[in-house]
N, C-alpha and C positions, 0 to 999 in steps of 0.2 A: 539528489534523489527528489521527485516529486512528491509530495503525499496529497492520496487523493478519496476521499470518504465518498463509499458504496452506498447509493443506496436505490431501492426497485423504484421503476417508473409505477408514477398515477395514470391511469387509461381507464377511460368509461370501458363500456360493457360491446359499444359498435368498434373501436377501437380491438379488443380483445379477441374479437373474433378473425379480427384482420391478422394479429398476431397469431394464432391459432393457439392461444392460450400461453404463449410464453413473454410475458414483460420482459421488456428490457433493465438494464440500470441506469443508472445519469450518476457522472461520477462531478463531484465539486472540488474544485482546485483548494487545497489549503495552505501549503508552503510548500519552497523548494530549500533543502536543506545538503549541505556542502560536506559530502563526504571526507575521509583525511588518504584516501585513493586513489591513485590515476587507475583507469580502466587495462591497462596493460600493467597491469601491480597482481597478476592474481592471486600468489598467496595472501599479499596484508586483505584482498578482498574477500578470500574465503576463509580468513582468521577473523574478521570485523565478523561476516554475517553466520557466521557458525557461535560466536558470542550473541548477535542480534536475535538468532532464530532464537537461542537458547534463555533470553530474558525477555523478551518481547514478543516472538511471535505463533511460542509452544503454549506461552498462557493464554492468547488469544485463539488458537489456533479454531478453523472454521470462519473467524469473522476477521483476518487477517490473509495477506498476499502480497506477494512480490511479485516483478518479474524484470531481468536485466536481457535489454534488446542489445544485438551483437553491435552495437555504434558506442553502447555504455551507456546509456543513459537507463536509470534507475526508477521503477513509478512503484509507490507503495500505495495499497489500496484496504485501508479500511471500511466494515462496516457502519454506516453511521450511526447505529445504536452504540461503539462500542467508541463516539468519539472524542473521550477525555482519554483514550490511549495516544494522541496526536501526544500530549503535552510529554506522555512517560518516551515515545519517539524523539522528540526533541532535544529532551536531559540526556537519553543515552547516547544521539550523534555527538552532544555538548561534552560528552563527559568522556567518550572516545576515540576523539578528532586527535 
């Protein structure tokens, strides 16, 4: 799983308008963490993140995201304001591998 912290792009004001007012994000690499999963496992997959939504991603919810692309590979994207949840992601891959 990649985890990857959200946060809005900086754009001057001639920039902005090229966007027609909607900023992009820029997302920053933080770690890549090893699920206990193969991709073709999908109960243990939807038993891990039905426990994940449920301690990690319901208290965050709004400044938290997933998304699993059909090849498997896992990108988690936090909020950067919210990111000392990197570490509580961490313990719980740690502690449910």
């Amino acid at each position: 799983m990649l985890v990857l912290l959200e946060d809005d792009t900086k754009i001057n004001k001639e920039d902005e308008k090229f966007l027609k007012g909607k900023p992009g994000k820029m997302h920053e690499f933080v770690d890549e963490l090893v699920l206990p999963f193969n991709v073709d496992e999908l109960d243990e997959l939807n038993t891990w993140f039905d426990k994940f939504d449920a301690e990690i991603c319901i208290p965050n919810e709004g400044h938290i995201k997933y998304e699993i692309s059909s090849d498997g590979l896992i990108v988690l994207m936090l909020d950067k304001e919210i990111e000392e949840v990197v570490e509580k992601v961490k313990k719980f891959v740690d502690e449910n591998n």
